[in-house]
C-alpha positions as CSV (number, residue, x, y, z in Angstrom):
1,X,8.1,-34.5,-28.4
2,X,6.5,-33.2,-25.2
3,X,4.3,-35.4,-23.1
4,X,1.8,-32.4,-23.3
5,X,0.8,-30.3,-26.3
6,X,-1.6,-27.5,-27.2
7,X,-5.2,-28.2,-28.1
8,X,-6.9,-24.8,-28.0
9,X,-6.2,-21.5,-27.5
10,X,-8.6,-18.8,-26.3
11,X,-6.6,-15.1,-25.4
12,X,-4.8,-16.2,-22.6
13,X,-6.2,-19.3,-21.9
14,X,-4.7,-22.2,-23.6
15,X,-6.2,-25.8,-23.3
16,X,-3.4,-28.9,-22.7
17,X,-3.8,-32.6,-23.4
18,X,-1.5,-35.6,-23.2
19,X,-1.5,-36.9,-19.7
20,X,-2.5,-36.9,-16.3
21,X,0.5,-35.8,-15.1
22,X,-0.5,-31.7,-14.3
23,X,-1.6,-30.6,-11.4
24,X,-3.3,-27.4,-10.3
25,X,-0.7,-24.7,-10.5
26,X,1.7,-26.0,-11.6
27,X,3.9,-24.1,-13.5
28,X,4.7,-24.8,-17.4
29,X,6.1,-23.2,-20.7
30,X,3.6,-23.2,-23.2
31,X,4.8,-23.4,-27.5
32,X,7.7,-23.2,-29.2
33,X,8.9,-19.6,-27.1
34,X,8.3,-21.2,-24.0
35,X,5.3,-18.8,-22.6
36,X,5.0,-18.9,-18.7
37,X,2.1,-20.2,-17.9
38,X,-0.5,-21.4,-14.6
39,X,-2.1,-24.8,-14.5
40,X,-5.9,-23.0,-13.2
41,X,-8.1,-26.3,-13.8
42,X,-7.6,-29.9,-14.8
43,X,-10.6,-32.2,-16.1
44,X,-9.3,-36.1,-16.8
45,X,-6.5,-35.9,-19.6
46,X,-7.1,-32.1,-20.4
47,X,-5.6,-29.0,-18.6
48,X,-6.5,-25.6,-18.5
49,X,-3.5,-23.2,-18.9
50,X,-3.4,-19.1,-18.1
51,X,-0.9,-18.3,-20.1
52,X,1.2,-14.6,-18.5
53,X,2.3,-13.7,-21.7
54,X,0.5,-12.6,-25.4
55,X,-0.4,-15.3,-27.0
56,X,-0.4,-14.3,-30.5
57,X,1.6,-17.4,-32.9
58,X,0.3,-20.5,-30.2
59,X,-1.2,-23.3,-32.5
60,X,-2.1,-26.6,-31.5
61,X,0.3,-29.4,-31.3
62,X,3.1,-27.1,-29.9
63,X,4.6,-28.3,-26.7
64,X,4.0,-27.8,-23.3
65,X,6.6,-28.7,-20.4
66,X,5.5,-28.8,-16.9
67,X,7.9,-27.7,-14.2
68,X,6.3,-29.6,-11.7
69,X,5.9,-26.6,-8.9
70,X,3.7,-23.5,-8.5
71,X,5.0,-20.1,-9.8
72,X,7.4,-19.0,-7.4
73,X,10.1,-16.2,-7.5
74,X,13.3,-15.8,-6.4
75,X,13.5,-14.1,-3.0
76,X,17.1,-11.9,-1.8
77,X,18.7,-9.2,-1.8
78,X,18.4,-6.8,-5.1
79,X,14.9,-6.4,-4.8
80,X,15.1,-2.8,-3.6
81,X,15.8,-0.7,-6.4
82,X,14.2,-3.0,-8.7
83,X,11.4,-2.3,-11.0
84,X,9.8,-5.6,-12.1
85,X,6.2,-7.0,-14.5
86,X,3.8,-8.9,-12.9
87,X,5.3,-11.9,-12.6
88,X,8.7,-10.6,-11.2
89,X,11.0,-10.4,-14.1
90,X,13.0,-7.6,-14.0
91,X,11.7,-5.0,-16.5
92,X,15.3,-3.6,-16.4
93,X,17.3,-6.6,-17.6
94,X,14.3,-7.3,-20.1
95,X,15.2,-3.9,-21.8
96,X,18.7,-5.1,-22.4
97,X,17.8,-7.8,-24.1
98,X,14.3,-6.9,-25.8
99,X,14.8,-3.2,-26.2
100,X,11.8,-1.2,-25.8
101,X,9.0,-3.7,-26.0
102,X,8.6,-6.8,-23.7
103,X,9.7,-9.8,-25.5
104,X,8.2,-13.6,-25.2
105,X,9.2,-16.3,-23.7
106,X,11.9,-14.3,-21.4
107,X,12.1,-16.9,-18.4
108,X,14.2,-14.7,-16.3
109,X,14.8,-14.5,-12.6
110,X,13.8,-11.4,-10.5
111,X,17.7,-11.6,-9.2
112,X,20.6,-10.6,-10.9
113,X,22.4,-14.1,-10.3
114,X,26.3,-12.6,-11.3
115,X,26.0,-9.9,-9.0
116,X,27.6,-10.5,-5.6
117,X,27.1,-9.1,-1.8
118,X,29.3,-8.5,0.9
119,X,28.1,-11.6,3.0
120,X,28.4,-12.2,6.5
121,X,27.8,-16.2,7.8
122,X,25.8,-15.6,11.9
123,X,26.3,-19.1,12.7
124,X,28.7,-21.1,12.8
125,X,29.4,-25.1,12.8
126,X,27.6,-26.9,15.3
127,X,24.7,-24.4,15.8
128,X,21.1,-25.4,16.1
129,X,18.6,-23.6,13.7
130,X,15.1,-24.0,13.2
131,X,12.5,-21.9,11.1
132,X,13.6,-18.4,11.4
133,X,16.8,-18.4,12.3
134,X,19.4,-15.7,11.1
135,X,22.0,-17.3,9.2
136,X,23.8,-14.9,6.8
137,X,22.9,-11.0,6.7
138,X,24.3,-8.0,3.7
139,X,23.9,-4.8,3.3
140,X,21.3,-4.6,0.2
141,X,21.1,-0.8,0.0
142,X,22.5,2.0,2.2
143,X,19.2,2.1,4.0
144,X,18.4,-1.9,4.1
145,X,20.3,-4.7,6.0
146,X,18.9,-7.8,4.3
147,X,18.4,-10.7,6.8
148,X,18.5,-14.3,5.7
149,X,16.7,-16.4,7.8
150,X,16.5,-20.4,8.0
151,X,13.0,-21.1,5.5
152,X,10.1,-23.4,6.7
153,X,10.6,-27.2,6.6
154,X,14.7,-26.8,7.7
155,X,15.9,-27.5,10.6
156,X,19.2,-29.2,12.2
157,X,22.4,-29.0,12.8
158,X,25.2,-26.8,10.8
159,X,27.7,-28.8,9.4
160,X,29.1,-26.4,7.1
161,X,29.3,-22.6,6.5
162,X,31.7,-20.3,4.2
163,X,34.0,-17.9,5.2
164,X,32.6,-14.1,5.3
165,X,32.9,-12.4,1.7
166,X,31.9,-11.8,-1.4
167,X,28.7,-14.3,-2.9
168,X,26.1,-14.2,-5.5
169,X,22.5,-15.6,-4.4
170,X,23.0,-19.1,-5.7
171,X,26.4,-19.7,-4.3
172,X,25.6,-21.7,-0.6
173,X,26.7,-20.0,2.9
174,X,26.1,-22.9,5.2
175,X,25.0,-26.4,4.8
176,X,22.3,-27.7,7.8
177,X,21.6,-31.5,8.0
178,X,18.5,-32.6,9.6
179,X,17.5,-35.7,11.8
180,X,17.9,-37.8,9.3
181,X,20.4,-37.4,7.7
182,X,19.1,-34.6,5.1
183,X,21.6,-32.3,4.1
184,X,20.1,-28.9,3.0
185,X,22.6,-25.9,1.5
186,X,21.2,-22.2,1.9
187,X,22.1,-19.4,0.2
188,X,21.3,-15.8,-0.1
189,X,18.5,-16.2,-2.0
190,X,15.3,-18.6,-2.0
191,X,12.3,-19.5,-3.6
192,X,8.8,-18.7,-2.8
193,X,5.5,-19.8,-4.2
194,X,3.6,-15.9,-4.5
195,X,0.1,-17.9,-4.0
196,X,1.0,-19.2,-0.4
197,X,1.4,-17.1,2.7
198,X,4.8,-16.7,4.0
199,X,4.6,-18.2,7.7
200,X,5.1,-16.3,10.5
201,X,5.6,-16.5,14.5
202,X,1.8,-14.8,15.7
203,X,-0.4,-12.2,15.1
204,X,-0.3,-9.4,17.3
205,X,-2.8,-6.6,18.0
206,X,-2.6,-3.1,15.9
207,X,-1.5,-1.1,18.3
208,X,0.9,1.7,16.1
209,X,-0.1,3.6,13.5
210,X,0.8,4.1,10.5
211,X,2.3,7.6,10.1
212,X,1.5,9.4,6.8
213,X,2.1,13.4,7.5
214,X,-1.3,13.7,5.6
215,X,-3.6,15.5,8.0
216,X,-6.8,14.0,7.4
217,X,-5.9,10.7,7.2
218,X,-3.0,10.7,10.7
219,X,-6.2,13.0,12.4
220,X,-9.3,11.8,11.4
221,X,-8.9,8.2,9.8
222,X,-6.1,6.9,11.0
223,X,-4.4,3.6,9.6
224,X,-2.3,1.1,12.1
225,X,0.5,-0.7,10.9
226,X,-0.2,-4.3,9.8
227,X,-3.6,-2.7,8.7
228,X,-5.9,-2.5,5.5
229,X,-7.4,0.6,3.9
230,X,-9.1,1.3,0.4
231,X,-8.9,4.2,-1.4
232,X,-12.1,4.3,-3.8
233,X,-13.1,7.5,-6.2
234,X,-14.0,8.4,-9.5
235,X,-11.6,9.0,-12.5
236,X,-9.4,12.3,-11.6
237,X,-10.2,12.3,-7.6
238,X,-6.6,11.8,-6.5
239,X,-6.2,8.0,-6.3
240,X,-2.8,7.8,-7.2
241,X,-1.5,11.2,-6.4
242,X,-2.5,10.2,-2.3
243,X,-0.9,6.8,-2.8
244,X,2.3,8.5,-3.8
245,X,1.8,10.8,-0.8
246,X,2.0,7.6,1.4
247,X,4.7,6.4,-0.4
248,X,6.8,8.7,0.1
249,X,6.2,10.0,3.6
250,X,4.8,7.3,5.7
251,X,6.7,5.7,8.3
252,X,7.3,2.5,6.7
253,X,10.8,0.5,6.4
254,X,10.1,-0.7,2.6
255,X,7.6,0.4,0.3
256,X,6.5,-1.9,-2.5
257,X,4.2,0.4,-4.9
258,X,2.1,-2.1,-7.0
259,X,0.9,-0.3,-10.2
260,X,-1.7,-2.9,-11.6
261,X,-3.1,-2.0,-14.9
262,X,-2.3,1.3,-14.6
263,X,-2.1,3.5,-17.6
264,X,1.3,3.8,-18.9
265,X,2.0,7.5,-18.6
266,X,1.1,7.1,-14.6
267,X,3.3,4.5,-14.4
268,X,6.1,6.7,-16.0
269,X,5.3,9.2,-13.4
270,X,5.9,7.0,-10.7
271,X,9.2,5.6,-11.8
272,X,10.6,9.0,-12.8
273,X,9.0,10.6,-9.4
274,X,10.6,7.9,-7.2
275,X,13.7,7.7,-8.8
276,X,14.2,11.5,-8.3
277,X,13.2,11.9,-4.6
278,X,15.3,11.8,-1.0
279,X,14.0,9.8,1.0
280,X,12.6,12.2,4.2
281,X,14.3,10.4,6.9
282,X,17.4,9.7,5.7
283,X,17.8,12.1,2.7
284,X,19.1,9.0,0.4
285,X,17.3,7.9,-3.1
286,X,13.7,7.1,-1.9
287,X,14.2,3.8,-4.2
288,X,16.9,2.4,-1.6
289,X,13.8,1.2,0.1
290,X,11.3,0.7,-2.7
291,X,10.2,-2.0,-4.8
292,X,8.3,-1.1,-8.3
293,X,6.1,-3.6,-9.9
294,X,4.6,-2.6,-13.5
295,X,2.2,-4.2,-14.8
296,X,0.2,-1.6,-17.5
297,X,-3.3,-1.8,-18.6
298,X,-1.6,-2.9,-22.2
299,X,0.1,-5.7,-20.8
300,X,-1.4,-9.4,-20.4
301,X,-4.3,-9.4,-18.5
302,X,-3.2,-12.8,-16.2
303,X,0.3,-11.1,-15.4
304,X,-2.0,-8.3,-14.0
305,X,-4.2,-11.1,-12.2
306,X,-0.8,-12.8,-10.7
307,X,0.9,-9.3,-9.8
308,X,-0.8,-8.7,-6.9
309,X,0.4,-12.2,-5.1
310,X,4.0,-11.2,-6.5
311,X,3.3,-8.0,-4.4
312,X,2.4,-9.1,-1.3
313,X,5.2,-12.3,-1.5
314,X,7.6,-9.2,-1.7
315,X,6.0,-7.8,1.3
316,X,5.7,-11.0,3.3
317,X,10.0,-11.7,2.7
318,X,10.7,-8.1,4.1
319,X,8.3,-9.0,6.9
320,X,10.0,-11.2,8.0
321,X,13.5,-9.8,8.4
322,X,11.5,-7.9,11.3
323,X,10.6,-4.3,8.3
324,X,7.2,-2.4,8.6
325,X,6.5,-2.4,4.8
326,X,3.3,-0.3,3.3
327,X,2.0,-2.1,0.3
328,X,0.5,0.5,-2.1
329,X,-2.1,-1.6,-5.0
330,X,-3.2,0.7,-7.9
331,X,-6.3,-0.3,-8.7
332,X,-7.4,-3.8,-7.0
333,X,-10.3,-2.5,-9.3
334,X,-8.4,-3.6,-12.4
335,X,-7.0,-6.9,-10.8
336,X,-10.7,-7.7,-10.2
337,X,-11.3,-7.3,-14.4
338,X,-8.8,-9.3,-14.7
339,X,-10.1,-12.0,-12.7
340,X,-13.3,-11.2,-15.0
341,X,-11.8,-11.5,-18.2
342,X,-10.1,-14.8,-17.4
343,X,-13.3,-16.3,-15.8
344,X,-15.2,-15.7,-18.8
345,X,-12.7,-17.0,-21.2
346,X,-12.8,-20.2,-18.8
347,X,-16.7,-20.2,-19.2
348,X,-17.4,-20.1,-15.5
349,X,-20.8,-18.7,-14.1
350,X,-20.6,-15.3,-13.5
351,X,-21.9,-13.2,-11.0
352,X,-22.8,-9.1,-10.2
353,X,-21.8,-7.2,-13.1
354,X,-20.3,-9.9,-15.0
355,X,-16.9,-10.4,-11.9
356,X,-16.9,-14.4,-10.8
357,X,-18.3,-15.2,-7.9
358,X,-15.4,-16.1,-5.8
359,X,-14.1,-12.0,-6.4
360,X,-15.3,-11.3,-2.3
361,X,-12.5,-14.9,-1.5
362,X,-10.1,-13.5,-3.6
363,X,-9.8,-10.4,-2.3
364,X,-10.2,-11.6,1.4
365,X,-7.3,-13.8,0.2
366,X,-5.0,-10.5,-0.4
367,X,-6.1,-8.6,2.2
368,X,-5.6,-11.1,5.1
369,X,-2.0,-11.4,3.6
370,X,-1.7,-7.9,5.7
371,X,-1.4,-7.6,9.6
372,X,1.6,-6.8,12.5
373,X,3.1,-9.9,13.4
374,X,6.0,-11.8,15.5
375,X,8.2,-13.6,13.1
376,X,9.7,-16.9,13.4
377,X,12.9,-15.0,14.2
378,X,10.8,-12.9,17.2
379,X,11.0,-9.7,15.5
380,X,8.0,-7.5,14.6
381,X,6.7,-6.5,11.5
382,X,3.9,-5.4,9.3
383,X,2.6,-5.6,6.1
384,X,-0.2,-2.7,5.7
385,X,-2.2,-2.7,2.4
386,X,-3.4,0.3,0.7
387,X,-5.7,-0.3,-2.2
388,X,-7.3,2.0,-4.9
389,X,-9.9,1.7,-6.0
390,X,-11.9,2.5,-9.3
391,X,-15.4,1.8,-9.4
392,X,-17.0,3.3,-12.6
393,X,-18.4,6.7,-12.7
394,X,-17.8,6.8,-8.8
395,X,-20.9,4.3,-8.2
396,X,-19.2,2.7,-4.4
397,X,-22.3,0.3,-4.9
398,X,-20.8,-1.6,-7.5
399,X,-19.2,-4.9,-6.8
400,X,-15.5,-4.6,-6.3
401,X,-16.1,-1.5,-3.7
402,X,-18.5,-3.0,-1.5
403,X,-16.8,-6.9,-1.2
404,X,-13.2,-4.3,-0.6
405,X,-15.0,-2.9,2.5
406,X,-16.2,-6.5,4.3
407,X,-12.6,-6.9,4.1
408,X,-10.8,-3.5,5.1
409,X,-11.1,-1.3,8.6
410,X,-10.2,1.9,7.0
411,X,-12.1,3.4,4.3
412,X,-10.9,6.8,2.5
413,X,-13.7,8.0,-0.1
414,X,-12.5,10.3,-2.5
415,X,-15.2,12.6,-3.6
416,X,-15.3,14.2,-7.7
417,X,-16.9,17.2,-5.8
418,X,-13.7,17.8,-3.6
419,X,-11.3,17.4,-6.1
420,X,-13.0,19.3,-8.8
421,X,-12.8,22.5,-6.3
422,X,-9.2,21.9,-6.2
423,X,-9.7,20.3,-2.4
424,X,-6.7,17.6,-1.8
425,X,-6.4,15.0,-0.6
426,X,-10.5,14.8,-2.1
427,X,-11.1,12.1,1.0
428,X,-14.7,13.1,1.7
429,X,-14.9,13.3,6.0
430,X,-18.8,12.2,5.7
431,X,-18.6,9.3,3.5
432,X,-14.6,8.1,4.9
433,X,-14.0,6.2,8.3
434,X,-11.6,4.2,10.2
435,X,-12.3,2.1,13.0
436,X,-8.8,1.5,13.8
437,X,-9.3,4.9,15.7
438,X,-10.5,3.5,18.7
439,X,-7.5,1.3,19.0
440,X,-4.5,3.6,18.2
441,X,-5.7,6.1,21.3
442,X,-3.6,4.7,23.8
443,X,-0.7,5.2,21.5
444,X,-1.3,9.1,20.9
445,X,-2.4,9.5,24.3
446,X,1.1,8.4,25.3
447,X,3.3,9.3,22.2
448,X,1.4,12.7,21.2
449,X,-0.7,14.3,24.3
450,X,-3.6,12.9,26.1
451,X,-5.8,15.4,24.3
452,X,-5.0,14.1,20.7
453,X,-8.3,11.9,20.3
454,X,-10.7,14.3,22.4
455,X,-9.8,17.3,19.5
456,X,-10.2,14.7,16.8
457,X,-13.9,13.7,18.1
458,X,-14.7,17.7,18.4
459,X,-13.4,18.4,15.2
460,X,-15.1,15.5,13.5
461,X,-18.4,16.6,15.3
462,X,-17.8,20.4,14.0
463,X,-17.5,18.9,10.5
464,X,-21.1,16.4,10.6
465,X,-22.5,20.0,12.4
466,X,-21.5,21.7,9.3
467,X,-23.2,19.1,6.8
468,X,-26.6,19.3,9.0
469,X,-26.5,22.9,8.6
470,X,-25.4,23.1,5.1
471,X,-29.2,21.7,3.9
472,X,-30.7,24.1,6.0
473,X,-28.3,27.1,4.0
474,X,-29.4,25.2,0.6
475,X,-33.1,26.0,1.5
476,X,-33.0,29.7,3.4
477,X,-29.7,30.7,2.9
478,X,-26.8,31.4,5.7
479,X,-28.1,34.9,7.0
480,X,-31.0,33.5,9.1
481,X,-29.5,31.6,10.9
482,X,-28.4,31.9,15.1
483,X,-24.7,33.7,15.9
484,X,-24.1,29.8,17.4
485,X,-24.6,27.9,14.2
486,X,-23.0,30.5,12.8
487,X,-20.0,30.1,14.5
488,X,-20.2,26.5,13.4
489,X,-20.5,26.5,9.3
490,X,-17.0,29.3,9.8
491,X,-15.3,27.5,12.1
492,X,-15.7,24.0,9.6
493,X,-15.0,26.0,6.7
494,X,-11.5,26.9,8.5
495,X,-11.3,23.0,9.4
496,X,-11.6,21.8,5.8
497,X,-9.1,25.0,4.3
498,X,-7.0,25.7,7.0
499,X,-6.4,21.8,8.7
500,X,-7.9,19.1,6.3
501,X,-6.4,20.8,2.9
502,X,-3.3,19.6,2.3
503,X,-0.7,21.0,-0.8
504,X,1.5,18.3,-2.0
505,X,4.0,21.2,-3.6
506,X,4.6,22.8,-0.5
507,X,7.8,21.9,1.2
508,X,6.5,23.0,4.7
509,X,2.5,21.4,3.9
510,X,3.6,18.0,2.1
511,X,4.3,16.3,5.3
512,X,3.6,17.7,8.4
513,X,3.8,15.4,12.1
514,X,1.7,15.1,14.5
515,X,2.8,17.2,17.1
516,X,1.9,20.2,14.8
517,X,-1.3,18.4,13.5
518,X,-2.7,18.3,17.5
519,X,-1.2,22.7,17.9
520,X,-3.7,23.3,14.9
521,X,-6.3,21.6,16.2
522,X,-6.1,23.1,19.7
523,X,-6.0,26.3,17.9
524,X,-9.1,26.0,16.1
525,X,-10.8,24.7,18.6
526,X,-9.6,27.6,21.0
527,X,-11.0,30.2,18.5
528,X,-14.3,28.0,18.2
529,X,-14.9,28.1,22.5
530,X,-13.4,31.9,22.7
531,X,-16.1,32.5,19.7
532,X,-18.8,30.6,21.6
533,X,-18.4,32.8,24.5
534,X,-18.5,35.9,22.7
535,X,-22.2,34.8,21.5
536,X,-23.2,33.9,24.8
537,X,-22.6,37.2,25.6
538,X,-24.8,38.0,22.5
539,X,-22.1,39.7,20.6
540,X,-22.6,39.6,17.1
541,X,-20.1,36.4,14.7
542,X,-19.3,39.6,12.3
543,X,-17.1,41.1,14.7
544,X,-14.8,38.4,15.4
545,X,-14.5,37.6,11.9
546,X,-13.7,41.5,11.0
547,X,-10.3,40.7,13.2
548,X,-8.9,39.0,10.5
549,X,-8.1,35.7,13.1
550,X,-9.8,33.1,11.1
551,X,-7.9,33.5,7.8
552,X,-4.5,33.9,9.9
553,X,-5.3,30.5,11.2
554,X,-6.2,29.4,7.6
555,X,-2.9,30.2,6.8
556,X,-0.8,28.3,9.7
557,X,-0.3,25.6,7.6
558,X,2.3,27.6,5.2
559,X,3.9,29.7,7.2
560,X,5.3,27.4,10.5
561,X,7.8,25.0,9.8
562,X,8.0,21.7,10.8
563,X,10.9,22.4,13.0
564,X,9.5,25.9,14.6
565,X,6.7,24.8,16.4
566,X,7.4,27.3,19.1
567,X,5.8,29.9,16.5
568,X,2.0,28.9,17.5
569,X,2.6,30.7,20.5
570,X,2.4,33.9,18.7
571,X,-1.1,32.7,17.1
572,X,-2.0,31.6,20.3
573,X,-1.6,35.5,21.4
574,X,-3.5,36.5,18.3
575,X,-6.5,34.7,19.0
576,X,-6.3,35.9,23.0
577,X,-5.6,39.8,21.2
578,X,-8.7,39.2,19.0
579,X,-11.5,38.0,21.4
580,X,-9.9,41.0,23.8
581,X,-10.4,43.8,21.0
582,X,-14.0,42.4,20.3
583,X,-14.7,42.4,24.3
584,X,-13.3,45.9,24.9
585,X,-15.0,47.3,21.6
586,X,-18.8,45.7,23.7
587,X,-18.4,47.1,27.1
């Protein structure tokens, strides 16, 4: 019999006695099936248990056997293309054995073990390596090199390595032998605790940003790489539909797309979406550089809790072959519940709205995870975190929302109003910020043109205009007021259809770069100054508009291509043509 047994069960949280011998998170396989569970508190002789699997049939008295280190997964190449549950098993390889529905106690490794890669060795016998050194590379998909690098804690000499070929993950490619005496053997494939940070070289500043083709989020709240942004709204707003936006057009090497008790028929969306689409760049599967991890609102409620840290371990590993790799979690607002569930089933004290009170550590826990580093290896590389988030009836007072922004720079609030009116991306321009801008204008300056972040600031001002005139309309309507302001409350309305609007269906408007986003801006604001002018000269807004210029510009969006950017020369004509014909018709 096992030294530990079962002596209570509560949901997922199962109570252990028989020894002292458990420590805190441990890993262990709870009953008869073997459950996976997570040592989360011992107390004398007793243990507290969350177990990552249902726990319907546990009795007390059924065994439990510790195996004596934290959860960990198994780390190398076959991640990409993957889809995987919470707590990395591949959902895949459960199917084949389980058939539709997930079934207990399958202890399975997030690698295909039998499978083998086209190896090649980098060093060779007598070679120093330390921490970070490149010892084995294969091609994992057509788009991915996957880089083995030396772990933390090894270092030495190499006595040993195999000839170039064929291997699976397990079989060893060199042997190194430390100081003293230690002989270590490294393979393909290693094991990583998801709780623990992977290690890296240093920090380095944000300098780059993250490149998304979405308009109001490249213009006016930008994202670096190696950065953290939220995504809050209400039910409907767009949450996941502008996460899949990023995921499929930003400039990220690897894209691991966290789906954390999500509804099922989302989740289905995203796999069948992802596993249809080129990827942009290279016009290969989009999944040859993604990494799925399901983990549905009808799942166990700790897997969803642990899912998260399986993300970002992902993440970290690609890190540090030198990838920039865009972490997309949908909804850390569901994580957080179940970090509430849990902690009430454990009886601790709870805190605002029922969520413990360590939720603000936990989530500075997973967000400081992100950021551009060195590696040990001397590469860069990023990890940038994109969260939803789902704060109930769109209340961004409530708990989870207002510990996610102590913790993130960038803050895109979706508004019900926006996307109700069929206005997408919904990310509301008066509530939404980033205050990464100020640190990403040297880099447009130099990559984009020097007068990138001055047309973002007008255009921004235009838009806060707008909203200060807007409660003036609400009380004595539009008519009253001066040609100037005017002028103002048309040329925003042509900011938020013709620029901030975005249509996701569109092959020319899904992604457009930012060259083309600065040639609309320059145009709008060309119109707006040209317009201003006119009124100076006390020429009436009506007759500008009665050219027909402002909804051509609305319509630039559709009708130049990526590739033809030469064409806003012609608008640039039209807007010269227009101000003319009003001029000539007030002499």
């Amino acid at each position: 019999m096992s030294e530990y047994y079962i002596h209570g069960v509560n949901g997922p949280v199962v109570t252990v006695k028989g020894g002292r011998g458990l420590a805190m998170m441990d890993l262990v396989h709870v009953g008869d099936e073997q459950l996976v569970g997570e040592v989360v508190g011992v107390e004398g002789d007793t243990a507290t248990v969350q177990v990552y699997e249902d726990t319907t049939g546990l009795a007390p008295g059924q065994p439990v056997v510790s195996q004596e280190a934290p959860l960990s997964i198994l780390l190398g190449p076959g991640l990409l293309t993957n889809i995987f549950d919470g707590i990395a098993r591949p959902l895949k390889t459960i199917e084949e054995q389980s058939g539709a529905f997930i079934g207990r106690g399958l202890n399975l490794p997030a690698l295909d073990t039998e499978k083998t890669w086209d190896a090649t060795v980098a060093v060779k016998v007598g070679d120093e390596v330390k921490p970070g050194t490149l010892y084995a590379s294969c091609p994992e998909t057509s788009l991915i090199t996957h880089r083995c690098i030396v772990p933390a804690g090894v270092s030495g000499t190499v006595t040993w390595t195999a000839e170039n070929g064929a291997y699976n993950v397990t079989e060893p490619l060199i042997e190194v032998t430390g100081q003293r005496g230690r002989a270590v053997k490294l393979c393909l494939a290693q094991q990583w605790p998801i709780r623990t940070p992977r290690p890296m070289g240093q920090r380095l500043a944000i300098e780059r940003p993250l490149i998304t083709g979405q308009r109001i989020i490249d213009t006016l709240f930008p994202i670096g790489k190696g950065g953290c942004a939220a995504i809050p709204g209400p039910f409907g707003a767009g949450k996941t539909m502008t996460q899949h936006q990023l995921a499929k057009w930003s400039d990220a090497d690897i894209i691991v797309y966290l789906g954390c008790g999500e509804r099922g028929n989302e989740m289905t969306q995203a796999l069948e979406e992802f596993s249809e689409l080129l990827d942009p760049k290279s016009h290969q599967p989009l999944m040859n550089r993604t990494i799925l991890i399901a983990n549905t609102s009808n799942m166990p409620v700790a897997a969803r809790e642990a899912s998260v840290y399986t993300g970002m371990t992902m993440a970290e590993y690609y890190r540090d072959m030198g990838y920039h790799v865009a972490l997309m979690a949908d909804s850390t607002s569901r994580w957080a519940e179940a970090l509430r569930e849990i902690s009430g089933r454990l009886e601790e004290m709870p805190a605002e709205e029922g969520f413990p009170a360590y939720l603000a550590s936990r989530l500075a826990e997973f967000y400081e995870r992100a950021g551009y580093i060195q590696t040990l290896e001397g590469r860069e590389g990023s990890v940038t975190v994109i969260g939803a988030v789902s704060p109930q009836g769109g209340d961004f007072s409530e708990p989870v929302t207002q510990n996610t922004k102590r913790f993130v720079r960038c803050f895109w609030g979706l508004d019900r109003s926006l996307a109700y009116a069929r206005h997408f991306p919904s990310i509301n321009w008066l509530t939404s910020y980033s205050e990464y801008a100020a640190d990403l204008t040297p880099w447009y300056d130099e990559q984009v043109g020097q007068s990138f972040a001055a047309c973002r600031q007008r255009i921004s001002n235009i838009l806060q205009e707008e909203a200060q005139l807007m409660e003036i309309v609400k009380l004595i309507g539009a008519d009253i007021l001066p040609e100037d302001q005017k002028l103002v409350i048309e040329t925003a309305r042509l900011i938020r259809v013709g620029f901030l609007q975005q249509n996701a269906y569109n092959d020319i408007d899904t992604y457009v770069p930012l060259e083309k986003q600065l040639r609309m801006m320059e145009l709008i604001l060309a119109l707006y100054d040209g317009g201003r002018k006119l009124i100076e000269r006390s020429i009436p807004l009506n007759q500008l508009k009665d050219t027909g210029i402002f909804d051509r510009l609305a319509k630039i969006k559709y009708e130049v291509p990526n590739d033809r950017l030469s064409m806003f020369s012609e608008y640039e004509r039209a807007i010269q043509e227009a101000l003319a014909t009003v001029e000539q018709a007030n002499i």
